[in-house]
N, C-alpha and C positions, 0 to 999 in steps of 0.2 A: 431632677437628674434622671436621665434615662436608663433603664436594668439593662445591664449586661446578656449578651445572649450566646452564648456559647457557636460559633458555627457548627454543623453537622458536615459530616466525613462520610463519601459516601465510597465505598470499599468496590473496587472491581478487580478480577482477576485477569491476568493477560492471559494468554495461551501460545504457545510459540510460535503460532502465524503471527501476531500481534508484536512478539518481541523480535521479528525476523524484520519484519516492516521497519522498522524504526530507524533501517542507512539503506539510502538509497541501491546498494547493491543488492540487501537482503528483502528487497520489497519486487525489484526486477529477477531474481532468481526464484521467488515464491511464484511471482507472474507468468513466467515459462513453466513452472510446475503445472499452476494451476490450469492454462489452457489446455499443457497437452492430456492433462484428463478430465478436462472438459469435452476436447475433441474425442474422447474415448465412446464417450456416451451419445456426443450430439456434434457430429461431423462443422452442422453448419454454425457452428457458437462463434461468436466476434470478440476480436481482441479486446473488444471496447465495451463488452458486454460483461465481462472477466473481472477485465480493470475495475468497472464502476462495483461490481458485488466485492472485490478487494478494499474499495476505498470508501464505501458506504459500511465494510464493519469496521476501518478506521473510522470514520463519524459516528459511528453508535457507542463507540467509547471515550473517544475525544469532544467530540462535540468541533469538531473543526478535519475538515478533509485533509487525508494527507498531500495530493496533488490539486492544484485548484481545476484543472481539467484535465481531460484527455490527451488533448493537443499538450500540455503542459508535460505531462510526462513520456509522452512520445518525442517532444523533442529530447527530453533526457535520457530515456533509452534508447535512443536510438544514438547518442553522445556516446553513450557509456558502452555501448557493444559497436561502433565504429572501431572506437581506441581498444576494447580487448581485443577483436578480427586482427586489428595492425600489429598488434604485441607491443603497445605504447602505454604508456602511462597516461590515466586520464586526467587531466586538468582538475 
């Protein structure tokens, strides 16, 4: 008979960029945060440069990306701030 082996539990703490992240509107509100002071320091910083340091420390704790790419969440932001502009309800 094979011993029992308890799994191990490995403890991570979120931090409220991490718990912001986790609906899509608090992930695209962190994301204009974060570029315009990005831009503070370094005029020429790409959205996509932002994005990816956002969603790469979603992977160092999930272990699974929050957006599967770029283009992935650009179409969604760009969804979700179409219908705010209009004053419509987003889908």
């Amino acid at each position: 008979m094979k011993k029992y082996v308890r799994p191990t539990v490995t403890r991570h703490t979120l931090d409220a960029e991490i718990a912001q992240m986790f609906t899509d509107q608090g992930f695209f509100d962190l994301f204009d945060r974060k570029l315009q002071e990005a831009r503070k320091s370094d005029p020429m910083i790409t959205q996509k440069s932002v994005f990816e340091l956002m969603n790469n420390k979603w992977f160092d704790l999930f272990q699974t990306f929050r957006y599967s790419s770029y283009d992935s969440f650009r179409q969604c932001y760009n969804r979700k701030t179409k219908f705010k502009k209009l004053g419509n309800n987003v889908p």
